[in-house]
N, CA and C atoms as an extended XYZ file, in Angstrom:
528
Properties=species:S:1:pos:R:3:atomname:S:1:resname:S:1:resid:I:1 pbc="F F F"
N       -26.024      -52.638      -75.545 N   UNK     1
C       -25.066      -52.444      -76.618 CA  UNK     1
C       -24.591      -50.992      -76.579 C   UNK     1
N       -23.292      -51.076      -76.871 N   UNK     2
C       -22.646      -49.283      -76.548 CA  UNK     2
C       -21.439      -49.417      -77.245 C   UNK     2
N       -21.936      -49.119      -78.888 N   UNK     3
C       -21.494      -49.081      -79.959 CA  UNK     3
C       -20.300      -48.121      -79.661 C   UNK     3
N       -18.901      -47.828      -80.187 N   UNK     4
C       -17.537      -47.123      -80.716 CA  UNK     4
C       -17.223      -47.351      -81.315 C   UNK     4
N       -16.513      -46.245      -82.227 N   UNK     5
C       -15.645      -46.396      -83.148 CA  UNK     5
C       -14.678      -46.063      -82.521 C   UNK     5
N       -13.215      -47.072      -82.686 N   UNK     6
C       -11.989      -46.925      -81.889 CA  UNK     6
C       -10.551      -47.251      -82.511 C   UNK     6
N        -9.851      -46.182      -82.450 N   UNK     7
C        -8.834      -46.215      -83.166 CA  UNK     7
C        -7.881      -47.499      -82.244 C   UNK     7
N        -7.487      -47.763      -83.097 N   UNK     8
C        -6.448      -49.689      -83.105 CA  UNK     8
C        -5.585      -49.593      -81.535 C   UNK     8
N        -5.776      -50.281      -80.927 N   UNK     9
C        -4.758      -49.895      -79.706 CA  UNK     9
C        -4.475      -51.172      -79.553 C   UNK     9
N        -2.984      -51.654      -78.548 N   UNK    10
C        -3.178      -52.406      -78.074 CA  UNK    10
C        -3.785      -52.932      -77.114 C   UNK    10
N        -4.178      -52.317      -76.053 N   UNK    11
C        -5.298      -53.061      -74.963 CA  UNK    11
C        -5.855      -53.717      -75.456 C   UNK    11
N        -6.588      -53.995      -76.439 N   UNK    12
C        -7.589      -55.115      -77.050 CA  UNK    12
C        -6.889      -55.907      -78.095 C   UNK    12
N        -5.389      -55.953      -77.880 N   UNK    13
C        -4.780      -57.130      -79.041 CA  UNK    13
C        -5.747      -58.294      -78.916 C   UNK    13
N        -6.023      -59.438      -77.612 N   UNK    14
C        -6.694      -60.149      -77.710 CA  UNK    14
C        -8.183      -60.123      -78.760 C   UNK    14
N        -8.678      -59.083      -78.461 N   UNK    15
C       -10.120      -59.093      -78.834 CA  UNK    15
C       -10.182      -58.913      -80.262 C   UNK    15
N        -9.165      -58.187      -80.563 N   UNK    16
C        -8.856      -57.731      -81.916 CA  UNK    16
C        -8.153      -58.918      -82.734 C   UNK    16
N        -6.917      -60.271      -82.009 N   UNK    17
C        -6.770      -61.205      -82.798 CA  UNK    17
C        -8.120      -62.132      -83.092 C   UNK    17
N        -8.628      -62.452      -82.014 N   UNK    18
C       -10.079      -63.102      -82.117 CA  UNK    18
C       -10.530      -62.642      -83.402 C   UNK    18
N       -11.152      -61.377      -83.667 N   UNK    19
C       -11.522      -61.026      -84.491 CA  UNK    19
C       -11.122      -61.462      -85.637 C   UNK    19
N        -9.932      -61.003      -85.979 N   UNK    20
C        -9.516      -61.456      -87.202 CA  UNK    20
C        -9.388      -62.758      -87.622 C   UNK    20
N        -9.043      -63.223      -86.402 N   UNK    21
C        -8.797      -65.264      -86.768 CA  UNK    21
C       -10.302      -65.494      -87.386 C   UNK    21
N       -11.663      -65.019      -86.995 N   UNK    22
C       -12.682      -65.420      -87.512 CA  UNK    22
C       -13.288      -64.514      -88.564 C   UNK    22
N       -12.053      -63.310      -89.064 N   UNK    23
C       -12.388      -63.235      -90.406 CA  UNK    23
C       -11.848      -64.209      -91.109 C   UNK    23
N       -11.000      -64.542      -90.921 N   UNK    24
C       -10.091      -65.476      -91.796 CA  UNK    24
C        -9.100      -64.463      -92.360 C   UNK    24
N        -8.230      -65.135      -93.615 N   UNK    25
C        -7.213      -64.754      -94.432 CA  UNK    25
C        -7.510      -64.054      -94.991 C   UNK    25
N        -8.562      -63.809      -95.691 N   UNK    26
C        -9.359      -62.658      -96.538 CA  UNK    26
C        -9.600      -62.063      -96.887 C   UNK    26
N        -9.964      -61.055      -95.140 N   UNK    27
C        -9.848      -59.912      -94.794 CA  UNK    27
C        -9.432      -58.762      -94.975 C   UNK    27
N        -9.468      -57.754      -95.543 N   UNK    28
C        -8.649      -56.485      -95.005 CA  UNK    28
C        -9.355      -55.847      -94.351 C   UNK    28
N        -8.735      -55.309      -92.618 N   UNK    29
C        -9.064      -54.731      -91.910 CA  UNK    29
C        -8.957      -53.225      -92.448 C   UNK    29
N        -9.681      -52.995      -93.399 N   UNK    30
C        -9.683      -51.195      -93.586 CA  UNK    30
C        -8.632      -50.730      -93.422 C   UNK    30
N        -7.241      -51.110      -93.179 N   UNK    31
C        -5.809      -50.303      -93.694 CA  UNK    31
C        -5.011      -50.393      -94.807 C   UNK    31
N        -5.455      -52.307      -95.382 N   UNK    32
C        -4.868      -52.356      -96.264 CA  UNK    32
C        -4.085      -53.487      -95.778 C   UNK    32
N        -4.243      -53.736      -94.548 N   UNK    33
C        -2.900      -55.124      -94.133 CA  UNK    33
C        -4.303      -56.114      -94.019 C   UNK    33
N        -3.506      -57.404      -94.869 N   UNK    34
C        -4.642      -58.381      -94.516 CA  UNK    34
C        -4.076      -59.148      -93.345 C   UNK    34
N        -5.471      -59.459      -92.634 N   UNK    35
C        -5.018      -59.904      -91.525 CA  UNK    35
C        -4.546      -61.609      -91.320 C   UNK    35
N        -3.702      -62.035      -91.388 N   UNK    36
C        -3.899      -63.141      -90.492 CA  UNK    36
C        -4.108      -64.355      -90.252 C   UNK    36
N        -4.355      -65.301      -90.029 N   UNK    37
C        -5.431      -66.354      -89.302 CA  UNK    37
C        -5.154      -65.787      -88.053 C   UNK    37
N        -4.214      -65.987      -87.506 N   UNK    38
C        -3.693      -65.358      -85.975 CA  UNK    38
C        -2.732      -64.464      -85.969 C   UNK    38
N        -3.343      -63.571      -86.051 N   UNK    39
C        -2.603      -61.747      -86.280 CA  UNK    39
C        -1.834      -61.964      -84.430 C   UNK    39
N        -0.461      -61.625      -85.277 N   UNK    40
C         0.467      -61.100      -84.245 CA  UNK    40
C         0.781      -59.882      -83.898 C   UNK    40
N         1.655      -59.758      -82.331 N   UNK    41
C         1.431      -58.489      -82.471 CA  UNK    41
C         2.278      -57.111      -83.478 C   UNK    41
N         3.609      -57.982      -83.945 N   UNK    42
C         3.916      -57.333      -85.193 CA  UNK    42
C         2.756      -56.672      -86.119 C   UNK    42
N         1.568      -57.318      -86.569 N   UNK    43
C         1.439      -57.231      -87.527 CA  UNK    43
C         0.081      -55.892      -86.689 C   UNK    43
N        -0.301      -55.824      -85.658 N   UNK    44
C        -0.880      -54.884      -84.770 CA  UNK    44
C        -0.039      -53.947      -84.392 C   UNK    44
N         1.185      -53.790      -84.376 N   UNK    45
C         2.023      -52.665      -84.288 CA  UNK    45
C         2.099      -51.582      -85.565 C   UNK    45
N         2.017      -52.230      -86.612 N   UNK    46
C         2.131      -51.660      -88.072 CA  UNK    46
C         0.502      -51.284      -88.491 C   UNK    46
N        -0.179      -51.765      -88.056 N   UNK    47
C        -1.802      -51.466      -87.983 CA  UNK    47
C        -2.038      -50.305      -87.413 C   UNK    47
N        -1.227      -50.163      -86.341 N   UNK    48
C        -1.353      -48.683      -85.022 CA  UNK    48
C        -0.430      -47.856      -85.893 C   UNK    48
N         0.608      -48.295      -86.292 N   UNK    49
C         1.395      -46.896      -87.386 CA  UNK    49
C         0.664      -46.688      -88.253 C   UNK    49
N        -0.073      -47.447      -89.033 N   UNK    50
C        -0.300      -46.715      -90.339 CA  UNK    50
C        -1.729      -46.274      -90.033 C   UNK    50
N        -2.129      -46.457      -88.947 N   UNK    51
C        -3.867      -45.639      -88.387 CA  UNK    51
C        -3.411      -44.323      -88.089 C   UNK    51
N        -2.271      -44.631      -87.241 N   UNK    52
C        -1.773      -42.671      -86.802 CA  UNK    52
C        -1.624      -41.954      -88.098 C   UNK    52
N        -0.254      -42.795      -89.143 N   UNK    53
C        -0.177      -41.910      -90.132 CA  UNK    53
C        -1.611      -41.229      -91.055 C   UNK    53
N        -2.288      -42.008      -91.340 N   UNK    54
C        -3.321      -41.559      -92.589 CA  UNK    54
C        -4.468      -41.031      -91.912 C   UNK    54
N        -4.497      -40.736      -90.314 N   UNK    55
C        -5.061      -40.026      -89.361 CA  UNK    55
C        -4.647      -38.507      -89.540 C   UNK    55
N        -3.177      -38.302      -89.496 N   UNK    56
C        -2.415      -37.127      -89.182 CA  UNK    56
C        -2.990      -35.998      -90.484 C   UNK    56
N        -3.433      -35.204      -90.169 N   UNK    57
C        -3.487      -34.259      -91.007 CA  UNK    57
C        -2.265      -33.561      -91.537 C   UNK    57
N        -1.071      -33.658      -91.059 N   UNK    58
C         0.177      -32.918      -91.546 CA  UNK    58
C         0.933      -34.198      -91.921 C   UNK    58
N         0.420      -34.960      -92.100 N   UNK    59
C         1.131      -36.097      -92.644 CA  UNK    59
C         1.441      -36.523      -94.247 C   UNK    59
N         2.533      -36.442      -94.514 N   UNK    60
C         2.533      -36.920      -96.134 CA  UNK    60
C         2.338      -38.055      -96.544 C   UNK    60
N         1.448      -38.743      -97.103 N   UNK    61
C         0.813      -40.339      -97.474 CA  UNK    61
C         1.546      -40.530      -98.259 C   UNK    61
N         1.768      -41.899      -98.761 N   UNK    62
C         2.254      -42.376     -100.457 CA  UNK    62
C         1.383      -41.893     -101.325 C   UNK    62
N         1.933      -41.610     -102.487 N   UNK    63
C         1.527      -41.375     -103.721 CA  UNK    63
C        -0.247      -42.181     -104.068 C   UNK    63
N        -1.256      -41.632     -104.297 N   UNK    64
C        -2.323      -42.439     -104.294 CA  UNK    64
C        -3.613      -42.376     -102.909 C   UNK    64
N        -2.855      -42.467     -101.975 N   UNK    65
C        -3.448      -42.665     -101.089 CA  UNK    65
C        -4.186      -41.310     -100.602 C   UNK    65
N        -5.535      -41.409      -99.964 N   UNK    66
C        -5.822      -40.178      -99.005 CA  UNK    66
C        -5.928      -40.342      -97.427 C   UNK    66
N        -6.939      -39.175      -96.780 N   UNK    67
C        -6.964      -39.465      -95.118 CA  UNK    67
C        -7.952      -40.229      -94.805 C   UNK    67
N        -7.371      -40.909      -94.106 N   UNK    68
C        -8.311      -42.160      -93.767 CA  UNK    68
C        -8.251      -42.236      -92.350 C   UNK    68
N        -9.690      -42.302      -91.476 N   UNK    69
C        -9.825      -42.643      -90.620 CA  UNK    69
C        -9.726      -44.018      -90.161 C   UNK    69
N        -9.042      -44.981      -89.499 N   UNK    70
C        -8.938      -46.298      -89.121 CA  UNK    70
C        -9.890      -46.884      -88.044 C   UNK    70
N       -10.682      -47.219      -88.132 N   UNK    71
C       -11.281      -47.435      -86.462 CA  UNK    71
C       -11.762      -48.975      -86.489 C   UNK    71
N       -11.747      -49.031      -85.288 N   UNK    72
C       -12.336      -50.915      -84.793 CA  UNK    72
C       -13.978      -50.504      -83.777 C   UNK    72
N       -14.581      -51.573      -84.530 N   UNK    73
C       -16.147      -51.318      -84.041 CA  UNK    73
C       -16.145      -52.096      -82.487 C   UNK    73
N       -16.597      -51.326      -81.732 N   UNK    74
C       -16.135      -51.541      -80.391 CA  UNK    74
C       -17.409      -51.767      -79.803 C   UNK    74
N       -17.982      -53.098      -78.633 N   UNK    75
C       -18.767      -52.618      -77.855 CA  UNK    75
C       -18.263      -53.218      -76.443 C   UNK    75
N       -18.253      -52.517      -75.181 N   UNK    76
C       -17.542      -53.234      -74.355 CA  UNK    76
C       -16.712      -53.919      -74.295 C   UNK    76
N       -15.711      -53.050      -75.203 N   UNK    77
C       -13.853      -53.306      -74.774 CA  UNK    77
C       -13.604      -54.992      -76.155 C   UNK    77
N       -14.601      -55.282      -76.917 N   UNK    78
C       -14.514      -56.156      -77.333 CA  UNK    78
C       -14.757      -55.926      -78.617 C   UNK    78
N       -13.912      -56.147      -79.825 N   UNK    79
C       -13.745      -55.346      -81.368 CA  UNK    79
C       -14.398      -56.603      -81.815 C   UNK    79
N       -15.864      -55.868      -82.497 N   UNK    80
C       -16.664      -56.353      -83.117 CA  UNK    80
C       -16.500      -56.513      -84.742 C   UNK    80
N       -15.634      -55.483      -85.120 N   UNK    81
C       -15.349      -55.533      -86.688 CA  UNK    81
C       -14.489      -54.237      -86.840 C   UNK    81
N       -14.490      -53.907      -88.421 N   UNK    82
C       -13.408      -52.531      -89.074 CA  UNK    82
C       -14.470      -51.770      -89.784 C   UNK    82
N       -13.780      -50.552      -89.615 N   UNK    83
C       -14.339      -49.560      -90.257 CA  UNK    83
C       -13.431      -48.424      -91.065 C   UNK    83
N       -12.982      -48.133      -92.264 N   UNK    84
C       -12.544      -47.169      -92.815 CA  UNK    84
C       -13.404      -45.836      -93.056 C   UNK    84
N       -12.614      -44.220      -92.504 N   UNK    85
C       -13.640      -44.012      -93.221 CA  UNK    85
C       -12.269      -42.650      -93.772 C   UNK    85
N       -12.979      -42.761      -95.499 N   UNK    86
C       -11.600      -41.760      -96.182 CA  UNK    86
C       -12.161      -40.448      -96.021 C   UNK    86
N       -11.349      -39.532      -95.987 N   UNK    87
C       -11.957      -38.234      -96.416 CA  UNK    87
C       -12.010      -37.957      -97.909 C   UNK    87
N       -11.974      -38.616      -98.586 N   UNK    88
C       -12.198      -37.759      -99.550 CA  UNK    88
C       -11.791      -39.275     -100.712 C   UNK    88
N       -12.181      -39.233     -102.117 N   UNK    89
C       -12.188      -40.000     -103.240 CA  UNK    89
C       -11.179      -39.778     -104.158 C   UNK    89
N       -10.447      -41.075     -104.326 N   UNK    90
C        -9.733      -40.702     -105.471 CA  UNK    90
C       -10.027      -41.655     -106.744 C   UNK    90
N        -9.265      -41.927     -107.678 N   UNK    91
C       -10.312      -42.645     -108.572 CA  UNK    91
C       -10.501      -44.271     -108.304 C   UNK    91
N        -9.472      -45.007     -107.703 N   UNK    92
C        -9.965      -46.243     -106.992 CA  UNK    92
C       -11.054      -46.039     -106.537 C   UNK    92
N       -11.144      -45.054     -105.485 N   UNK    93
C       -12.053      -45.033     -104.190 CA  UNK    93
C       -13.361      -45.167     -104.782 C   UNK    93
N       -13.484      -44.003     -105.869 N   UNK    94
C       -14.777      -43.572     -106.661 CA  UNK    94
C       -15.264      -44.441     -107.329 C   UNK    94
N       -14.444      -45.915     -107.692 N   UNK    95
C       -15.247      -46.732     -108.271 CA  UNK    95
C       -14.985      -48.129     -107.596 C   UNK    95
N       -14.380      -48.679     -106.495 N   UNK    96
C       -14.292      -49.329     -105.923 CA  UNK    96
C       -14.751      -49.158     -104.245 C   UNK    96
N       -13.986      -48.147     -103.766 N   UNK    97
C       -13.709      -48.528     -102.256 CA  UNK    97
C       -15.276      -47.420     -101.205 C   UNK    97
N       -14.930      -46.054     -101.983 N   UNK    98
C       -16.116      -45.196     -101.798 CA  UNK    98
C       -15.335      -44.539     -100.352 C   UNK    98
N       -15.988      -43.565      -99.562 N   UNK    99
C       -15.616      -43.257      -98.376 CA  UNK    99
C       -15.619      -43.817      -97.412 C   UNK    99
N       -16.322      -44.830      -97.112 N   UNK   100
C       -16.453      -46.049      -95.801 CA  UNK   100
C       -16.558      -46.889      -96.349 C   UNK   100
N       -15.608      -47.483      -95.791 N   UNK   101
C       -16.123      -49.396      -95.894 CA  UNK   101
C       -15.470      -49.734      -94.256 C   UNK   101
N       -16.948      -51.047      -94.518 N   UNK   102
C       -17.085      -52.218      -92.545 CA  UNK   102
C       -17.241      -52.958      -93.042 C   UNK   102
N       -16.707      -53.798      -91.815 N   UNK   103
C       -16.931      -55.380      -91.754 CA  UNK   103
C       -17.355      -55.486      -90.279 C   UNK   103
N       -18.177      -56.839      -90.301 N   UNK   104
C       -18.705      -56.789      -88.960 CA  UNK   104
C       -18.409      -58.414      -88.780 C   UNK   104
N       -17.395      -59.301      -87.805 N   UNK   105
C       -17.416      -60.186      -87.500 CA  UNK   105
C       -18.620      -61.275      -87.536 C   UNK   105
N       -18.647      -62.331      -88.215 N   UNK   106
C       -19.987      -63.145      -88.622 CA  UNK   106
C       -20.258      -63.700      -87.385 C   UNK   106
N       -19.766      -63.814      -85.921 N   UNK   107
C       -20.678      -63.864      -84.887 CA  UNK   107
C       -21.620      -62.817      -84.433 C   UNK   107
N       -21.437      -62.086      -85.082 N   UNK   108
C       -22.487      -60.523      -84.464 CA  UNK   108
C       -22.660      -59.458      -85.666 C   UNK   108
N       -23.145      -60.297      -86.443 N   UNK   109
C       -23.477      -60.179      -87.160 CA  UNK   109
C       -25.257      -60.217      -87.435 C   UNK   109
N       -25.797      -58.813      -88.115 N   UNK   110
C       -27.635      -58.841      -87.852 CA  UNK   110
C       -27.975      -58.755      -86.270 C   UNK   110
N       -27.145      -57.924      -85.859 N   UNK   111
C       -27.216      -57.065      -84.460 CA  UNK   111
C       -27.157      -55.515      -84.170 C   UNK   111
N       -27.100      -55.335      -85.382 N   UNK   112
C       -27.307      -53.924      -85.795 CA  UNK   112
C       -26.146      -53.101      -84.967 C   UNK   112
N       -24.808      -54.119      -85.271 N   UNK   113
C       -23.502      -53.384      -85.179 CA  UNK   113
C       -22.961      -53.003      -86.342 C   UNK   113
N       -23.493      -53.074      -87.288 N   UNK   114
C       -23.097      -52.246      -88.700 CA  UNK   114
C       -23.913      -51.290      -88.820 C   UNK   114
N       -25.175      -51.086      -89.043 N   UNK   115
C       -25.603      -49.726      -88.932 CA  UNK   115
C       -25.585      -48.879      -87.323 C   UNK   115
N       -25.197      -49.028      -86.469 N   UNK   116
C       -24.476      -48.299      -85.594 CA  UNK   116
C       -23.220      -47.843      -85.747 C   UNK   116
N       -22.323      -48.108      -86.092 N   UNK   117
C       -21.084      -47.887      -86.814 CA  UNK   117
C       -21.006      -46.958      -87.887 C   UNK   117
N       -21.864      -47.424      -89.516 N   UNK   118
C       -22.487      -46.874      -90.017 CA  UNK   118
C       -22.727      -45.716      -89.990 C   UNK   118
N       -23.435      -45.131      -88.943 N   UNK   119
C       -24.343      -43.800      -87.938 CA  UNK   119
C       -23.107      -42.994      -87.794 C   UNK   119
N       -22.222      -43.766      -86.902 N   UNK   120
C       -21.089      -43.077      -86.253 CA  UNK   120
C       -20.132      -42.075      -87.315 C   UNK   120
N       -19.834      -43.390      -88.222 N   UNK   121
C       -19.360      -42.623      -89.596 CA  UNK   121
C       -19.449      -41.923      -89.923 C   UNK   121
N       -20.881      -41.548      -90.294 N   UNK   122
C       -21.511      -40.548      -91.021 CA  UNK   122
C       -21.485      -39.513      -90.213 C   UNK   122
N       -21.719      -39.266      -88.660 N   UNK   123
C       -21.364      -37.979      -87.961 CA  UNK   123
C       -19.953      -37.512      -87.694 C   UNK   123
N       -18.774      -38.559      -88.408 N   UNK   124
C       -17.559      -37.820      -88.807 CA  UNK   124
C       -17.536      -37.169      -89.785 C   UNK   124
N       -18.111      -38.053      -90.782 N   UNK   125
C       -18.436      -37.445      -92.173 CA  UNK   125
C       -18.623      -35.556      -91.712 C   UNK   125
N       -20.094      -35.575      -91.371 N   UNK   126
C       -20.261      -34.387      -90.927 CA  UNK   126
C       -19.293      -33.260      -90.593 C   UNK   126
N       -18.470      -34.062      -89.218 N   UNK   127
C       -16.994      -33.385      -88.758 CA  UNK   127
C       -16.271      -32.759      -89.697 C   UNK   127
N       -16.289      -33.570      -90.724 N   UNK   128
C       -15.118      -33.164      -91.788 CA  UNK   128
C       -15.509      -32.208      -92.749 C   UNK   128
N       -17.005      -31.937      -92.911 N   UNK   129
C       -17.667      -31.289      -93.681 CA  UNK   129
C       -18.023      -32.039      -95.229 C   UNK   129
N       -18.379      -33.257      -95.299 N   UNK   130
C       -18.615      -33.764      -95.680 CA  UNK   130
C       -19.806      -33.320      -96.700 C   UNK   130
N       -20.521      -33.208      -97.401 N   UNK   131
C       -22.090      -32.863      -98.069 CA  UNK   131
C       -22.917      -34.034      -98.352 C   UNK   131
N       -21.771      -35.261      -98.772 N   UNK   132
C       -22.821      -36.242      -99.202 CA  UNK   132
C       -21.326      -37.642      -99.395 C   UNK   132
N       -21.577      -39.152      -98.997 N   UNK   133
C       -20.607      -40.120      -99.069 CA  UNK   133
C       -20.562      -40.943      -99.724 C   UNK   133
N       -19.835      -41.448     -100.538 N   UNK   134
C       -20.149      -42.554     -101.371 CA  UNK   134
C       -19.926      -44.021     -100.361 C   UNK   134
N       -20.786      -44.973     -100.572 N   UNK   135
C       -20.086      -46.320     -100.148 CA  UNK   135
C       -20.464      -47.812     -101.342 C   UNK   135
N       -19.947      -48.762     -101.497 N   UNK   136
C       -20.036      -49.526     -102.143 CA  UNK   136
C       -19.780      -51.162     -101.209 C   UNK   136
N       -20.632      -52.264     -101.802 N   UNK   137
C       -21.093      -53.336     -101.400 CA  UNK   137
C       -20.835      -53.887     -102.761 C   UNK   137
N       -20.559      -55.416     -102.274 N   UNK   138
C       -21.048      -56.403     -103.377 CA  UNK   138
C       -22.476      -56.633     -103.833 C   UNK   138
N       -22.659      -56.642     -104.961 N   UNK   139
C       -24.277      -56.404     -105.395 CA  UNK   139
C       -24.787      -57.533     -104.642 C   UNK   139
N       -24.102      -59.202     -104.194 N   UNK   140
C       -24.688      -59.979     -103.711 CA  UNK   140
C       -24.532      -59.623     -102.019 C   UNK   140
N       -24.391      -58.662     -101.504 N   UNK   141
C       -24.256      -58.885     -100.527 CA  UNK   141
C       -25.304      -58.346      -99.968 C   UNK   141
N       -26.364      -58.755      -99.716 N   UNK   142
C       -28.089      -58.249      -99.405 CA  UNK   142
C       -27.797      -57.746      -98.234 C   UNK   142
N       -27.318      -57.697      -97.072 N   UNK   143
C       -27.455      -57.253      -95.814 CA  UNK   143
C       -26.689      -56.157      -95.430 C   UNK   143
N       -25.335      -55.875      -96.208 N   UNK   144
C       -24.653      -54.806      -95.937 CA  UNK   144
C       -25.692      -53.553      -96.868 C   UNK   144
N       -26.382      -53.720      -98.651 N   UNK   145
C       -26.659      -53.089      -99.404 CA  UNK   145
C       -28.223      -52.871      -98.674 C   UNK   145
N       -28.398      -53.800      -97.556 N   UNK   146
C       -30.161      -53.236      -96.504 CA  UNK   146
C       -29.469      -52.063      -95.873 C   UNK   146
N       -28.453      -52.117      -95.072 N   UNK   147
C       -27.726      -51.165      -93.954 CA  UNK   147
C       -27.506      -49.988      -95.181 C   UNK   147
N       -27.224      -49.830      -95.625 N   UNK   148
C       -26.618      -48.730      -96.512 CA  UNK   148
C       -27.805      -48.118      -96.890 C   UNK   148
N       -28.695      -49.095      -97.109 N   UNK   149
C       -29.769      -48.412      -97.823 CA  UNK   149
C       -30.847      -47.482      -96.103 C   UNK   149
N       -30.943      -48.338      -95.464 N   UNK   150
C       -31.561      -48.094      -94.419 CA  UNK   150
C       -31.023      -46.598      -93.899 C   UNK   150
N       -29.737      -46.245      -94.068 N   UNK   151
C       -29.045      -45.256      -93.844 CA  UNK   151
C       -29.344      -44.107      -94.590 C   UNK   151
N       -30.025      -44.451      -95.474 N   UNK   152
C       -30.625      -42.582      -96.581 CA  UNK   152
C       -29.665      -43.476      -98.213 C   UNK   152
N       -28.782      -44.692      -97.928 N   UNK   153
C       -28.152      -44.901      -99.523 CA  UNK   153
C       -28.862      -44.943     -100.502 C   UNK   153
N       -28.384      -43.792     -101.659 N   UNK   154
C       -29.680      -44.344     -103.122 CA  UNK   154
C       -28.605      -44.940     -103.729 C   UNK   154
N       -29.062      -45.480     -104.346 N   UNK   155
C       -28.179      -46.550     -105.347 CA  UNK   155
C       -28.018      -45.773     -106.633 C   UNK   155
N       -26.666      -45.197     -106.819 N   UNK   156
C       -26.260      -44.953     -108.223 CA  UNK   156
C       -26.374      -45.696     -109.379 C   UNK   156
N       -25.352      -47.131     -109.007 N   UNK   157
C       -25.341      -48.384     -110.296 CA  UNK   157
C       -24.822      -49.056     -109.619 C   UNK   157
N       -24.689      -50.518     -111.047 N   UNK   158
C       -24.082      -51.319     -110.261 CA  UNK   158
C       -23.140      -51.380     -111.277 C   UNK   158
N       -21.651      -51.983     -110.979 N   UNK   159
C       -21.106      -51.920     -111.911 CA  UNK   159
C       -19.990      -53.152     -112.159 C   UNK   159
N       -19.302      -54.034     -112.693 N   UNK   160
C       -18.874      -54.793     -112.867 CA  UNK   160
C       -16.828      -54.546     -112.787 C   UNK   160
N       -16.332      -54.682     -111.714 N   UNK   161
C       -15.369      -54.269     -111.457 CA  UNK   161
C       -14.290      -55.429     -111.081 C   UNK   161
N       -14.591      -56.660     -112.209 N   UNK   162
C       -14.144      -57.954     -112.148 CA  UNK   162
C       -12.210      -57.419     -112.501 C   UNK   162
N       -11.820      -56.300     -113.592 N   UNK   163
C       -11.078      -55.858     -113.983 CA  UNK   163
C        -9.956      -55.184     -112.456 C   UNK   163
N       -10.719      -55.372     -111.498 N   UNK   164
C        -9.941      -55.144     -110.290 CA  UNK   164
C        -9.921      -55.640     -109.443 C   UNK   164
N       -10.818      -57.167     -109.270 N   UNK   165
C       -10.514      -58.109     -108.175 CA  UNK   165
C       -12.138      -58.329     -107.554 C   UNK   165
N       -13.083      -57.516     -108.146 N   UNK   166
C       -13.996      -57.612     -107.536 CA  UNK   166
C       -15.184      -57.944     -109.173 C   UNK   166
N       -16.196      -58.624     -107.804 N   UNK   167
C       -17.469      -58.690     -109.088 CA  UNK   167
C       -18.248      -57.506     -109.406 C   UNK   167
N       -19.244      -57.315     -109.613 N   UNK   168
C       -20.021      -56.925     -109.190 CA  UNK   168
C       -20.471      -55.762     -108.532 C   UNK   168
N       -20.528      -54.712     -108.361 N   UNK   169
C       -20.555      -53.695     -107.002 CA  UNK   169
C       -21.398      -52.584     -106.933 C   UNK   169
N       -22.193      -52.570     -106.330 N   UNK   170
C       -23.363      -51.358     -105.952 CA  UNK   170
C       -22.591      -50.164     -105.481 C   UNK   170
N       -23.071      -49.437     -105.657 N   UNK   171
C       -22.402      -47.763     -105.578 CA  UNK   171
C       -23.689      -47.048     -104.812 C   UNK   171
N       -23.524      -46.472     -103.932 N   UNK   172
C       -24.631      -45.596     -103.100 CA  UNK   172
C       -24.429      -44.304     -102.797 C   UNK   172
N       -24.707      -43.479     -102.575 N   UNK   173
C       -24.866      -42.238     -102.146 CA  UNK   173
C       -25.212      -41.466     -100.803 C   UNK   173
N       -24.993      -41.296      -99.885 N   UNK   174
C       -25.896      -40.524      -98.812 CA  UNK   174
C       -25.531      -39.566      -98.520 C   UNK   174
N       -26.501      -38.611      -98.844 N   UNK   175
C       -26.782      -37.370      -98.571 CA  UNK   175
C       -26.526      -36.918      -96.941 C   UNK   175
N       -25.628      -36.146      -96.766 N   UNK   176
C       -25.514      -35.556      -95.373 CA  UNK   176
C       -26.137      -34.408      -94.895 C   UNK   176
């Protein structure tokens, strides 16, 4: 296994529609575009713009938004899942989204391609000068809130964020 984090390209449209067809409709791939059943490459062209834009440090975002790293969890050329990671919190972020959020495709899934990813994150974190990251899980979601935790996450609260589309949601911390 030879975990990356990899910004959206096309060379791996294939690997990358796969992917998404078996997230389903659901999904948001960490930009904000949901993907799909069978993501075209339109909709992978606008995926690669808006990864450059909220990449660019001299870049002006919309109103709301911050810098966000875009990346696809990579192992041998084959995109295993998404990874966001923001620089920084705004008040969505702080009570919903946090500085990273992954998804890890449910075939490879409990292969310890989320806390490798995870890892990776967090030594951007670092990059950026980071001190400490917030991330958030569904309180039912036992396996992402093991990874987080396994990672140094203490659990702030949990908090009920039905008022925005979500149930439920654990809030964590890790110290850098």
């Amino acid at each position: 296994m030879t975990i990356a984090l990899m910004r959206p390209t096309t060379e791996l449209f294939d690997s990358w529609s796969s992917a998404m067809a078996e997230f389903g409709e659901s999904h948001i791939d960490g930009s904000g575009l949901t993907a799909p059943v069978t993501p075209d490459r339109a909709t992978l062209d606008a995926l690669i713009a808006k990864a450059a834009l909220f990449a660019d440090p001299d870049a002006e975002l919309p109103e709301g938004f911050v810098r966000d790293d875009m990346y696809w969890i990579v192992d041998d050329h084959e995109v295993i899942g998404t990874l966001s990671f923001r620089h920084a919190l705004n008040d969505y972020l702080s009570e919903v989204g946090g500085h990273i959020g992954y998804a890890v495709r449910e075939s490879r899934r409990r292969q310890g391609y989320a806390s490798a990813a995870l890892a990776l994150s967090l030594d951007r974190a670092r990059e950026v000068g980071l001190e400490r990251v917030l991330l958030t899980c569904d309180d039912d979601n036992v396996g992402s809130s093991r990874t987080i935790e396994r990672a140094g996450g203490v659990l702030q609260d949990v908090t009920d964020q039905s008022a925005r589309g979500h149930a439920l949601l654990r809030r964590y911390w890790i110290e850098l």
